[in-house]
N, C-alpha and C positions, 0 to 999 in steps of 0.2 A: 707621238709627241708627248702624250701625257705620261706617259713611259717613262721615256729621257728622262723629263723634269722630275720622277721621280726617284732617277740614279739619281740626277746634279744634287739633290735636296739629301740620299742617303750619303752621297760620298762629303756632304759639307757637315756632315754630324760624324764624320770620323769613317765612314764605310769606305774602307781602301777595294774591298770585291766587288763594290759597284763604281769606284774611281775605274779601276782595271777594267770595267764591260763597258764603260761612256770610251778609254783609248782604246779596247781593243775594235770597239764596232767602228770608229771613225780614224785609224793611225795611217790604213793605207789611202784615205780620202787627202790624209793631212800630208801625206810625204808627193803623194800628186799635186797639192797647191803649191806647197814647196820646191820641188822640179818644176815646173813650170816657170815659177821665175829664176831659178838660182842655175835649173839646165844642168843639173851635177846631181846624180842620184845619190852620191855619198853627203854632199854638203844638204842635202833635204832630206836626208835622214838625222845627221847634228840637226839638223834647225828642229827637226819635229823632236827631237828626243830632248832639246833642251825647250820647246816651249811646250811637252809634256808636265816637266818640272815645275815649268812657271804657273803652269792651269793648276797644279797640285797646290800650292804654294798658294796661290790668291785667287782662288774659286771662291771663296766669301767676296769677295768683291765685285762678282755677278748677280745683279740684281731681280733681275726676271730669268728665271730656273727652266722656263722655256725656251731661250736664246741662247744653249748651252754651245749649239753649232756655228752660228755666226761671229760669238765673244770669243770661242776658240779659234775659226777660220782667219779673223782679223789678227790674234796674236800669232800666229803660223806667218800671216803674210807679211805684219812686222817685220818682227822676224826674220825672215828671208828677205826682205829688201832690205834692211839694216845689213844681213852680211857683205848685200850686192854692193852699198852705198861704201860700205867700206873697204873694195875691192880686194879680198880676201878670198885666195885661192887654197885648194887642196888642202884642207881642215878634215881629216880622217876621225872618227872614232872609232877605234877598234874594241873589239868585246874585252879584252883588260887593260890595255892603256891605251894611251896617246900616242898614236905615230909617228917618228921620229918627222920634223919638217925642216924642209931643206930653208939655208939661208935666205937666198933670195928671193923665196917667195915675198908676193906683194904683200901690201895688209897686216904690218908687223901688231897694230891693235887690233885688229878684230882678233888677230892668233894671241895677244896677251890678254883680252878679255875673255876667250876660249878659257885659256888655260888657268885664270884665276878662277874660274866657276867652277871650275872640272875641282879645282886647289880646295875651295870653298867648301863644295860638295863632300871632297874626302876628307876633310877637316871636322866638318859636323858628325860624318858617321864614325871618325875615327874614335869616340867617344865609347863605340859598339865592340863588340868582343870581335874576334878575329870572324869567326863563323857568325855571326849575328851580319858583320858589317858586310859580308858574303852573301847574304841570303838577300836582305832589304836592298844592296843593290843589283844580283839577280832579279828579282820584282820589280824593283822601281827603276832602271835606267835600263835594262835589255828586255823587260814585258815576260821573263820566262813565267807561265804558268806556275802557282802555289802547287801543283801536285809533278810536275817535273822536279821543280827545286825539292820536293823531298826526297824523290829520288835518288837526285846527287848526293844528298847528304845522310840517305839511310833515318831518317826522321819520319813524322807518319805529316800528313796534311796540315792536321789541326796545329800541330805543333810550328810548321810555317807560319799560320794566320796570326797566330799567338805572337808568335819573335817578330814577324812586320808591326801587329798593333805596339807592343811595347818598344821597339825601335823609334818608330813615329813620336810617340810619347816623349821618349829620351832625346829625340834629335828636336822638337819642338819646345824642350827647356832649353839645349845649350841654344837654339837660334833666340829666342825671348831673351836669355840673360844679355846677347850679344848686340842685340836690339836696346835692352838699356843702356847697356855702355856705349854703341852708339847716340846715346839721346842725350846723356849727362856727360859723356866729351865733351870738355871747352864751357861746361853751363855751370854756373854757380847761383847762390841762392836760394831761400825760404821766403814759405807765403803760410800764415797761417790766418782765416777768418776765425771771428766771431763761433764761439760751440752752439753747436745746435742745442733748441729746448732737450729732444727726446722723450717729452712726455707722457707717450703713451708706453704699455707693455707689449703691443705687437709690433711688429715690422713690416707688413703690407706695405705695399706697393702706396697707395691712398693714404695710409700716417706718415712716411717719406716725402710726398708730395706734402706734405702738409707743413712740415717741418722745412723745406726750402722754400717755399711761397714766401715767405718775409725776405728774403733775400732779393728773389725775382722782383719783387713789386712795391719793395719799402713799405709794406702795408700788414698787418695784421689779420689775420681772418678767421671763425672762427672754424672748429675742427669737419663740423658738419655740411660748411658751405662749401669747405675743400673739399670734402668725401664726396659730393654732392653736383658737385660744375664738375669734375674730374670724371663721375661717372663710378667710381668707385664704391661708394654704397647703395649701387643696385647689381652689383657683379655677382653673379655665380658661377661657378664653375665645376669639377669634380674629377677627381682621381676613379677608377674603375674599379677601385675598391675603398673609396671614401677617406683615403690614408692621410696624414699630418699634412698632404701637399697639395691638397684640393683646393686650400684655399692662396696659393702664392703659385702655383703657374700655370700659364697661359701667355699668350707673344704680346710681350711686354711690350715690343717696340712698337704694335701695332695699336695697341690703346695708348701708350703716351702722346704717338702723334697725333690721334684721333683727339684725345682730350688737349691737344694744343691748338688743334684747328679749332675746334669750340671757343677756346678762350683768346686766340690771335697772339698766340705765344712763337717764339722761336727754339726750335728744342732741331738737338745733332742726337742722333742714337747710334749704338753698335753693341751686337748679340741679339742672340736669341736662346729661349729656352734648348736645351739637349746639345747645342753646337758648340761644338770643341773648339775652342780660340784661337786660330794660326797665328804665329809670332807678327806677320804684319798686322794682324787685329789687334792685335795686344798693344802693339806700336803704336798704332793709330790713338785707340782709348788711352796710351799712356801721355800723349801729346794732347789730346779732348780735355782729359783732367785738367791738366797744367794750366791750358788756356782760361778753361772755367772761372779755377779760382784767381788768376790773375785778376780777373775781371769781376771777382766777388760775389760769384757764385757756387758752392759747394756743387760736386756731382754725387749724382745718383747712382750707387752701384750695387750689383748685384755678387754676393758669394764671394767677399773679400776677404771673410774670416769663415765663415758658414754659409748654408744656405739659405740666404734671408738677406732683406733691403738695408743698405748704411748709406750717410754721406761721406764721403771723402772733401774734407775744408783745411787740408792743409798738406802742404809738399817745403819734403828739404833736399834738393838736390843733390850737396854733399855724402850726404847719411843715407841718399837711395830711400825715403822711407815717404810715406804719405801720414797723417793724422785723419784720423775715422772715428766713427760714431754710430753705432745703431742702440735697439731696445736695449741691448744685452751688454756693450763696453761702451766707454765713453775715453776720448783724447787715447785713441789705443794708434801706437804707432806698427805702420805694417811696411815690409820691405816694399818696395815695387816688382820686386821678382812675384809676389805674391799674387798679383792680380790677375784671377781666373784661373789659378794651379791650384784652384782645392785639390787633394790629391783624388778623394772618391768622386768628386764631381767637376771635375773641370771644364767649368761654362762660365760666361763670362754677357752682365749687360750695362752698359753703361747708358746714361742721359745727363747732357748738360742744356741749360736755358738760358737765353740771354735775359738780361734786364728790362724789364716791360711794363707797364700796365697790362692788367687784366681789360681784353673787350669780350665780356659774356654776348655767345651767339645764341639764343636759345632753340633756334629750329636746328641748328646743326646739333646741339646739344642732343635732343631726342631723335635727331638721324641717326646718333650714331650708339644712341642708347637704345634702338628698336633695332638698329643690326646685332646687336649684341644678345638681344631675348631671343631672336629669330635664330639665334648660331650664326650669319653671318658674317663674322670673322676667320682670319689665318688658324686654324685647329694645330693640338698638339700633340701628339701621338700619345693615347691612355689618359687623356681628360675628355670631356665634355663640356662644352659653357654654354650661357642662356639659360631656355626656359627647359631645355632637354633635357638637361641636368636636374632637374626634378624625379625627371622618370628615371634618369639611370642611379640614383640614388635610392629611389623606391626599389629596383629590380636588385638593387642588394642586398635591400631586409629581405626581398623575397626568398634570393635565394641563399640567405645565409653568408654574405662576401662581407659586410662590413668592419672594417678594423672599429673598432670600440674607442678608441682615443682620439682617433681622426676625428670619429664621428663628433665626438664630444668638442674637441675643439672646434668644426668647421659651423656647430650651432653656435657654438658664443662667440664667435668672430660674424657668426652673420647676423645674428640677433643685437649686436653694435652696429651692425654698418644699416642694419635696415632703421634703426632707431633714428643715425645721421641722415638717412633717405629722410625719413620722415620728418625730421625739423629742417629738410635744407625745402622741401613741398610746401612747408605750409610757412615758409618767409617768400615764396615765389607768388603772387594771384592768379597768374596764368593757370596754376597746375592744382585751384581749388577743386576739380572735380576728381582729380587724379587721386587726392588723399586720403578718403574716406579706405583705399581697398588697400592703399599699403599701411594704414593704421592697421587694419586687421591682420594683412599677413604680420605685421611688431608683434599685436598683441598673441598669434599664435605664437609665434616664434619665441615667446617669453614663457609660455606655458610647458613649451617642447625641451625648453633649456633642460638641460640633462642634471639630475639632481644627484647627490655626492650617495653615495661612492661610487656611480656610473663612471668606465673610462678608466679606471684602477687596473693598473696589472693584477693579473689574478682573480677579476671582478667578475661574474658572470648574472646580468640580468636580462634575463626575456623584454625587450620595450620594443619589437618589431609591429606589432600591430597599431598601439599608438603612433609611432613613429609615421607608419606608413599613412594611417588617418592624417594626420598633423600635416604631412607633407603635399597630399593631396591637395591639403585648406588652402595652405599659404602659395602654393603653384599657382590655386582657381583665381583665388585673390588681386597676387600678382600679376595676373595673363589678366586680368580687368581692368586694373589702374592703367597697362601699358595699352592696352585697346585706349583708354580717354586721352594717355599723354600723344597717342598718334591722330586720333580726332583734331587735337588741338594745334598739329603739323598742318593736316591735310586742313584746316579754318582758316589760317593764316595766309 
């Protein structure tokens, strides 16, 4: 089982040769649910080959990555009672087209619903070169093996995997452009809110949150109480070789909501770090947007221009374009085609909030800030978070892996947020025992701050041994404070 769930999870980050081993282990399971209602071995073969498509299509919209079997057995049996309900006989797919069908068959819509998907289908790949749009659908509508289809075509393997990924890519723009124009058909109108401050110079995740809180709660707050109930300045995290990204990803969706339930917020999310957008995701967040700001709240989104946090507070229908904001542009208008098609990184997270008061919980606040030191959270392939992240950051001065600029950055991004720890503890009295040991990790971490020219192209300075002291301090420190902020759980 733990298996499965780990194809459903590779094939939703783009792994089309682990999509291929989820059908090929389970297609003869699925064409026997199918016979069994439909009693036609040909029509349950259409039914499985076109609800092959549909699992392709919106397997992000499988929530539990263990129920890869039952989310698909129920779309199969859809499926096949939909053809039955629609008494629809002798529906052939033949390996190159559609078989000619006699008039009188019953079921004139299930055959023109057939035949506009099959329409649909060769319309999107028609975009593909003649041999390209040959091969992606050898793979993807007849299952033939990637090392047969070279065969046919005198190509070596790799060169298959390659023309399926960039297909997919290609067929998942024109289906997104098509997906906008279905959404702004028949809609008119512009919403532009109030521009965000943007006052800081990072884009974390925790300055974005800080910068919509007025909006959510008509209220003002200051930087560090945001960083602070959110949970975001005592985060760490780390890249495996301490790179510019150590300190912005990790599953975002999974500390937003966390830090909603602490505060009795309502928040919708979609994305995750590494997953590749299908045009019904895209769809969705592009409709999440819109609702948002009608309702006068900017959303949160991730990699609309770069990689890095902005609000989106403004949409024009007409013009197809949204108005954005992060550290770096301000009032920058972006097409809607754009959302989540960075081209080197196409990922995609959005969060909107409703309007609320804030209700501070504070036991749930440290529930969910002791699963986060322990690692218990969703992990992200080649990070680390919590308290672990100390050690796998030491094991890279050890052994020589640290990028020099990352480094440098990921100390004075944390030497802020631990400073915001430290004034959001000692406005709380609960957590006066707690602060004494995250003063001291601040005060290391002020000492540790990388001094100039450290972090220069071209710079080369020995600081592993301090470093590695320095890090040990501020680890000891903070595994001390979070021992008293969990005393303070278990007293209550």
């Amino acid at each position: 089982m733990k298996e499965e769930s780990n194809l459903v999870q590779a094939a939703r980050d783009g792994n089309q040769e682990a999509f291929g081993q989820l059908v090929q282990e389970h297609r003869a399971q699925a064409i026997n649910w199918a016979r069994s209602i439909t009693k036609d071995p040909y029509i349950a073969e259409d039914v499985v080959q076109d609800t092959i498509l549909r699992s392709y299509i919106h397997l992000e919209q499988l929530e539990d990555s263990n129920r890869f079997l039952p989310w698909f057995r129920q779309m199969v049996r859809h499926k096949a009672i939909d053809y039955i309900r629609k008494n629809s006989k002798d529906m052939v797919l033949a390996t190159e087209h559609v078989q000619s069908i006699d008039d009188s068959v019953d079921g004139p819509e299930a055959m023109l619903e057939y035949k506009e998907w099959l329409s649909a289908f060769k319309g999107l790949t028609s975009s593909l070169s003649t041999r390209d749009q040959q091969i992606f659908e050898a793979h993807f509508l007849k299952q033939v093996p990637p090392d047969h289809i070279a065969q046919q075509f005198g190509i070596k393997t790799s060169n298959v995997y390659n023309i399926i990924s960039r297909a997919k890519v290609k067929l998942q723009e024109v289906a997104f452009k098509q997906e906008v124009q279905r959404f702004v058909t028949g809609r008119r109108g512009k919403e532009t809110l109030m521009a965000p401050n943007m006052s800081s110079s990072y884009t974390s995740l925790g300055h974005i949150l800080y910068e919509v809180f007025p909006y959510i709660t008509n209220r003002n707050y200051s930087l560090s109480y945001i960083m602070g109930i959110t949970g975001q300045a005592f985060r760490i995290q780390i890249a495996h070789d301490i790179g510019l990204s150590s300190s912005l990803i990790y599953d975002w969706d999974w500390v937003v909501r966390k830090a909603s339930e602490s505060l009795n917020l309502k928040v919708r999310t979609i994305g995750k770090p590494g997953r590749v957008p299908t045009p019904n995701l895209l769809s969705k967040a592009l409709r999440m947007i819109h609702d948002s700001i009608y309702q006068g709240v900017p959303a949160i989104v991730w990699n609309l221009t770069t990689s890095e946090f902005g609000l989106i507070y403004g949409y024009d229908l007409e013009n197809e374009t949204f108005t954005y904001s992060n550290a770096t542009y301000s009032d920058l208008k972006v097409p809607y085609e754009r959302l989540g098609r960075t081209v080197d990184h196409p990922e995609l997270f959005v969060a909107t909030f409703d309007r609320s008061p804030i209700a501070y919980d504070p036991q749930q606040w440290i529930k969910h800030l002791i699963k986060h030191t322990k690692g218990n959270e969703p992990t992200v392939d080649g990070y680390v978070a919590g308290m672990s992240a100390y050690d796998k950051w030491i094991d890279a001065f050890e052994v020589g892996e640290v990028d020099s600029m990352g480094h440098a950055y990921h100390v004075a991004l944390l030497t802020e947020a631990r400073e915001h720890a430290l004034s959001f503890l000692q406005s709380v009295e609960e957590f006066v025992d707690a602060q004494p040991y995250f003063q001291r990790a601040f005060e290391i971490y002020q000492r540790f701050y990388p001094s100039f020219p450290y972090g220069l192209p071209g710079v080369k300075m020995d600081i592993s041994q301090n470093a590695i002291k320095s890090l040990r301090q501020i680890r000891d420190a903070e595994m001390l404070g979070y021992e008293k902020l969990e005393k303070i759980l278990s007293n209550s």
